[in-house]
N, C-alpha and C positions, 0 to 999 in steps of 0.2 A: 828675422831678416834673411833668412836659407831661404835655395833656391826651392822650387818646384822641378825637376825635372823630371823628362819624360823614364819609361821603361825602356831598359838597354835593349828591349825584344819588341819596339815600336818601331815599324819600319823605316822614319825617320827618321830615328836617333844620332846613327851617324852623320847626316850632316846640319841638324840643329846642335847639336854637344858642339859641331867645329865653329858654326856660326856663335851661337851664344859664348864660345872660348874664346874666338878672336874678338867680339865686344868688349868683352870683360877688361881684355888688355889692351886694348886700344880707351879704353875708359881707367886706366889706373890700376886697376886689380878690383877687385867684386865692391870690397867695403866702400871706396870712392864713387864707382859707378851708385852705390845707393843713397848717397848725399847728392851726388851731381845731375845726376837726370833727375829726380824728382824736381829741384832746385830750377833747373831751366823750364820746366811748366810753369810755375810761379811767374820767370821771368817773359817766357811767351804771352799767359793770360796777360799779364802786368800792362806786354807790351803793345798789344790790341786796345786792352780797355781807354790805354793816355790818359788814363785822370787827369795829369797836371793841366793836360791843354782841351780834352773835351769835359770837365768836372763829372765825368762817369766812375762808379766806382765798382761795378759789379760786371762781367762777362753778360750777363742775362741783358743786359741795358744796350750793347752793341749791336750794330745792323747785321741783320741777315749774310750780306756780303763777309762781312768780317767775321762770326760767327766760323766762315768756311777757311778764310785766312790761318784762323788759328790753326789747323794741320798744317799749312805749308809752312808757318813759322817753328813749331813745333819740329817738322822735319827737318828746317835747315838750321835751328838751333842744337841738334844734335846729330846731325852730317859734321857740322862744323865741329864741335864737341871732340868727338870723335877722330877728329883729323882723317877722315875718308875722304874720298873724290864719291863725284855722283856716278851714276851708272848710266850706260846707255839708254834703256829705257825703265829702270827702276828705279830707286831715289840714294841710295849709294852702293858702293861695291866697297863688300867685306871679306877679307881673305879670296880674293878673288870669286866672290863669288855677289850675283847682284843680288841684293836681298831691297822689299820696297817699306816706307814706314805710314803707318797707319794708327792714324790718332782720333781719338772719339769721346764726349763729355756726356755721352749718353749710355746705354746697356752692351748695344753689341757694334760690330766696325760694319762698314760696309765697303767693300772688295772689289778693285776696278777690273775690267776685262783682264788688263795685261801681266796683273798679278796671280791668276788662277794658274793654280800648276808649280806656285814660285813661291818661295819665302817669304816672308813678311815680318817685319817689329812693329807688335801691336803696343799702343801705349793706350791707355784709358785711364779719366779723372773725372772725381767728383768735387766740382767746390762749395759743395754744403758739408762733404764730410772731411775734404782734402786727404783723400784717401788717391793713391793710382794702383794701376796695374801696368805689368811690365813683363811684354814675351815674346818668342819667336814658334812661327807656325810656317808648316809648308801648306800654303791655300789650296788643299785638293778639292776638286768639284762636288762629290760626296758629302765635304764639310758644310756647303755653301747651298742656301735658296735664294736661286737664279732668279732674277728680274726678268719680267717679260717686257721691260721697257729696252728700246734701241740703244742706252748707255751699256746695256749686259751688264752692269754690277750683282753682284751676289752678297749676302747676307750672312756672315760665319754664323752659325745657329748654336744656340747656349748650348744645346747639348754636344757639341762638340772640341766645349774649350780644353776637356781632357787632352786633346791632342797639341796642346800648346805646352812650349816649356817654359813656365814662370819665371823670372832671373825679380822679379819685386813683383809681391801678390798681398792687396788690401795693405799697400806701404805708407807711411805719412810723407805728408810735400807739404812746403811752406803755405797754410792757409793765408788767404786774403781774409783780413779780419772785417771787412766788412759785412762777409756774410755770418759771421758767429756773433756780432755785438748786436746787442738788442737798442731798439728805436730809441729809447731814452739816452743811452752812451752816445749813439752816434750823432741824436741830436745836444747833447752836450758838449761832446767835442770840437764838432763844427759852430757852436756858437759861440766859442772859444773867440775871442777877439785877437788877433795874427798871428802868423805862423808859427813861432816860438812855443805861445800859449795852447796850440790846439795840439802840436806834439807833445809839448808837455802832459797833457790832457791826454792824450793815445796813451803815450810808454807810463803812466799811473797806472791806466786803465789794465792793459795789456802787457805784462810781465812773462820774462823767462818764453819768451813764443818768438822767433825771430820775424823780424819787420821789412820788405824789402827798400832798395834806396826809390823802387817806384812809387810805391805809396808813401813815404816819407815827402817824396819830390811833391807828389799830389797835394798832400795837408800843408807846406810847405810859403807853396804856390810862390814861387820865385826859382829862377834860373841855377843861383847859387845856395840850395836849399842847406848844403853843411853850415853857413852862418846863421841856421835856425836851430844845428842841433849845437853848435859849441857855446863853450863858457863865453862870456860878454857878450850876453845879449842874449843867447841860444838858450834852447829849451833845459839844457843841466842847469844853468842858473840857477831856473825852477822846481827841477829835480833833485838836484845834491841837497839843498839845505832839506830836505824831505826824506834824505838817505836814501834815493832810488840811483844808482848808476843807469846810466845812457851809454850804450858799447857799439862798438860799429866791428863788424868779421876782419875789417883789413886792418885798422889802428891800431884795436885792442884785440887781437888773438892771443896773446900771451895767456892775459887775464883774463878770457873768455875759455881757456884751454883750463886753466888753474879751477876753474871756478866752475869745470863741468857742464859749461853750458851749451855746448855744441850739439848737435851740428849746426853752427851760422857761417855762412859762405860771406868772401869779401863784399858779396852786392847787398849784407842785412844788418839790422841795425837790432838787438835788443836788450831790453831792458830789468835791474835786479835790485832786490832787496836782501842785502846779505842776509844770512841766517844766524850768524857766529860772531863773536867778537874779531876771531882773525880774519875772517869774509870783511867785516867792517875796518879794520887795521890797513888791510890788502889794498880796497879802494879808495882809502881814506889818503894812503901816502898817492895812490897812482893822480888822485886831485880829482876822483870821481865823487865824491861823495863829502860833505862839509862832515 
C-alpha cells in the first residue's frame, strides 16, 4: 500500500510532493485516502449503472453517453471527498494550486487542451480485475501524443508514466461482483424468488468481499431494501440458522472491526462464517447467527 514517488532530482518533485501532501490530508492521512477513494469508484460505477431502476448490472451494459458521465462523477465524488472548491478552469484547487482530475477504465487517460502544462490526478480502473491506479503528473507536452483532431487532446504515452507520482498503484476497490460470478451463480441467484431470497443467495455465495448498499438495493428491488437484509423477514433469517452473519459497515463496525474484516465503508454490506468457536460465541450473542 506505499507510495510510488517520484525522484527528489525529478524536476517536478517539488510541486507534486506538495500537491500529493496536501491530498493526503485533505483525505485523512494516507491510510484513509486508501480505503476511501478506491471506495468512491465502486460508488461512481454503482451509480451510473442504477441497477435497482435500469436492471443493468455491469458498466459495459451502459450507453455510450454515460460511459463519459463516469469521469465527471468520479471527479465530483472526490472534489467533494475531499472538501476542495473547484477551480477556475480545472476541476479543483488544492493547496492553492489548480490541479485537474482524470479518470479512465481503459490503458492510458486522454488529456484536455487546458491541462497540458498543468497538474493532473489521474485515477484508472479495471472492473474485471477491480484493481486502480492513483497519481499525480504535471501534463508536459513531451509526455503527451497530440491529436491532430481540433479538440487538441493528447494521449499521456505508457512510457512516460515514470513521471507520475503513485499515491495507490495496482490497489484493490470494492469489485462489483457481477463481473467475478460465473453464469450459473448469477443465474441462480436471480432466480431466487424475492428479494430476501436472492440476497440471501448472493451473501452464501460471496463471503468476506464487501457488498455495496447499491447492489444490494438492485437484488433487493424495493425502495426500502434494509427490510430485505433484517431479521423478520430479511435475508439473515436465512442466513443465521446457516451460521453465515450478514454485517452492514455502519450497524456493525464494532464487530466488523473485532472480526478483522475491514475495510467495509458505511455504504457496504458483508458477509461471515466464523472460523472459531469465540467468532461463533461473538455473533451468536450479537443475534447474528442462530
Amino acid at each position: 500500500m506505499s507510495q510510488l514517488p517520484l525522484d527528489s532530482s525529478h524536476p517536478d518533485y517539488d510541486l507534486v510532493s506538495r500537491l500529493v501532501s496536501a491530498i493526503i490530508r485533505h483525505a485523512g492521512g494516507f491510510e484513509k485516502l486508501a480505503v476511501d477513494l478506491p471506495a468512491l469508484l465502486r460508488q461512481a460505477f454503482d451509480e451510473v449503472i442504477d441497477a435497482p431502476r435500469t436492471g443493468r448490472f455491469t458498466l459495459s451494459e451502459t450507453e455510450k453517453t454515460e460511459k463519459t458521465y463516469v469521469g465527471t462523477k468520479v471527479e465530483i465524488l472526490i472534489r467533494n471527498h475531499l472538501r476542495v472548491s473547484k477551480g477556475t478552469t480545472l476541476d479543483m484547487l488544492v493547496d492553492g494550486t489548480e490541479i485537474d482530475i482524470k479518470n479512465t477504465t481503459a490503458r492510458d487517460w486522454m488529456l484536455p487542451r487546458e491541462v497540458i502544462g498543468r497538474p493532473a490526478l489521474l485515477v484508472r480502473s479495471s472492473e474485471k480485475t477491480a484493481l486502480c491506479d492513483i497519481g499525480v503528473v504535471v501534463c508536459r507536452p513531451e509526455y503527451l501524443r497530440l491529436s491532430t483532431n481540433q479538440d487538441g487532446k493528447g494521449q499521456l504515452l505508457a512510457a512516460q508514466h515514470v513521471n507520475i507520482w503513485w499515491m495507490l498503484r495496482q490497489h484493490p476497490y470494492p469489485p462489483n461482483f457481477w463481473e467475478v460470478l460465473s453464469l450459473a451463480d448469477r443465474q441462480e441467484i436471480m432466480s431466487s424468488k424475492g428479494g430476501a431470497k436472492r440476497l440471501a443467495a448472493l451473501f452464501e455465495k460471496i463471503q468476506n468481499k464487501p457488498i455495496s448498499r447499491q447492489q444490494v438495493s438492485a437484488l433487493a428491488q424495493q425502495h426500502d431494501y434494509m427490510k430485505r437484509i433484517r431479521r423478520n423477514g430479511g435475508a439473515r433469517d436465512i442466513l443465521g440458522p446457516k451460521g453465515i452473519a450478514l454485517l452492514w459497515g455502519q450497524g456493525d463496525r464494532a464487530l466488523i472491526d473485532q472480526l478483522c474484516l475491514g475495510p467495509v465503508t458505511s455504504e457496504e454490506f458483508v458477509s461471515f462464517t466464523p472460523r472459531t468457536m469465540d467468532e461463533a460465541a461473538l455473533l451468536r450473542a450479537a443475534g447474528h447467527i442462530d
